[in-house]
C-alpha positions in Angstrom: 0.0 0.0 0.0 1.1 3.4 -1.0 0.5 6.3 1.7 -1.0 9.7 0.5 -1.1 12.5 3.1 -3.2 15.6 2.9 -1.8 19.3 2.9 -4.6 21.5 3.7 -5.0 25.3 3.5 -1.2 25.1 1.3 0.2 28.0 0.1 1.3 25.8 -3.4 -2.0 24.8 -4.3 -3.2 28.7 -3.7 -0.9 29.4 -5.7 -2.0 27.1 -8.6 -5.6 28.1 -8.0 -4.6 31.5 -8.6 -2.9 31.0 -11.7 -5.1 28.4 -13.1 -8.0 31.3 -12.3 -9.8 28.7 -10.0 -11.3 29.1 -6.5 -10.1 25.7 -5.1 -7.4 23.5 -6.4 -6.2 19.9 -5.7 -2.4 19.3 -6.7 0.3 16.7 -5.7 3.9 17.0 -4.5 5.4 12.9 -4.5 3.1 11.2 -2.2 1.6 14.6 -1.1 -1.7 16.1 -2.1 -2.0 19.8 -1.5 -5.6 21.7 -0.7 -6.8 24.8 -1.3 -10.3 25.4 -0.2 -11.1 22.2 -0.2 -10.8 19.6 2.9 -9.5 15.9 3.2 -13.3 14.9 3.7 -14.3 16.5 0.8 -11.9 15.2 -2.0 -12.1 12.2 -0.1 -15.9 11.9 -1.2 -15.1 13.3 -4.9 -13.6 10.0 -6.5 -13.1 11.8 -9.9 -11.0 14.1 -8.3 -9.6 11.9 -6.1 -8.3 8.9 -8.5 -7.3 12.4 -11.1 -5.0 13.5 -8.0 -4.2 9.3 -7.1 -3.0 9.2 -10.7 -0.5 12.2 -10.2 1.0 10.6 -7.5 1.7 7.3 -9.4 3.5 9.8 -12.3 5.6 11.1 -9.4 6.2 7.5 -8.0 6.9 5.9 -11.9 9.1 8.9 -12.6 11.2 10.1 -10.0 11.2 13.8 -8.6 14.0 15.1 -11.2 12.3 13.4 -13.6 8.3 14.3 -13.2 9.6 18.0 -12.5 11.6 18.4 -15.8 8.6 16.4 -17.9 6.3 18.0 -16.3 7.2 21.6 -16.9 8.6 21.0 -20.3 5.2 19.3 -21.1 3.2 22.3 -19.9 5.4 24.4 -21.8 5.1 23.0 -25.0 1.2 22.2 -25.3 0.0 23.7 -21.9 -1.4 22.6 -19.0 -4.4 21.1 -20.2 -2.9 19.2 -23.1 -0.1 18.2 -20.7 0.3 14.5 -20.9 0.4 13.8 -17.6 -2.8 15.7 -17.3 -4.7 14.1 -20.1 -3.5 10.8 -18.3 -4.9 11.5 -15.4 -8.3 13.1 -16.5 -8.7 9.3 -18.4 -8.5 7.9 -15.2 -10.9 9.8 -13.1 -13.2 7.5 -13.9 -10.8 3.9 -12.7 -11.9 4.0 -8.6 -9.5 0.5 -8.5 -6.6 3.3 -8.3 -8.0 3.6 -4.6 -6.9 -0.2 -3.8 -3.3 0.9 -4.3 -3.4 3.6 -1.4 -3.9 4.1 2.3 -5.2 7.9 3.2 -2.9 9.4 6.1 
């Protein structure tokens, strides 16, 4: 079992919110997921978000830090954030709840 811990009220995913022009925002750092305006309990209950962020932190897992972080930003670069591979990878799999089986919530 993977663990995945919960960041709330983090300064990064304000940050992201902001420049994605969003309210709330979800993001992942490694095994990390990062809240803003949103609670544990909440994306908890959300399983589209929740196996979208679950999906992120198998990337960082599969990839490695140096690696995900270089890929990452290049791929954001070139097509942007919502053609970003590892974005389009995990929107496909907001729908696969069996990523859940893989993790234990901290």
């Amino acid at each position: 079992m993977i663990p995945v811990y919960f960041k709330t009220n983090s300064w990064l995913a304000k940050l992201a919110a902001a420049m994605l022009h969003k309210d709330n925002c979800a993001m992942v750092i490694r095994h990390t997921i990062h809240l803003h305006r949103i609670t544990k309990v909440a994306i908890l209950q959300d399983e589209r978000l929740l196996c979208h962020e679950l999906t992120h932190v198998m990337q960082w897992r599969q990839q490695g830090v140096v690696k995900f972080l270089l890929l990452y930003s290049w791929y954001s670069l070139r097509y942007g954030y919502y053609q970003n591979p590892f974005e389009k990878e995990a929107r496909a799999k907001e729908n696969d709840s069996s990523i859940r089986d893989h993790f234990i919530f901290k």
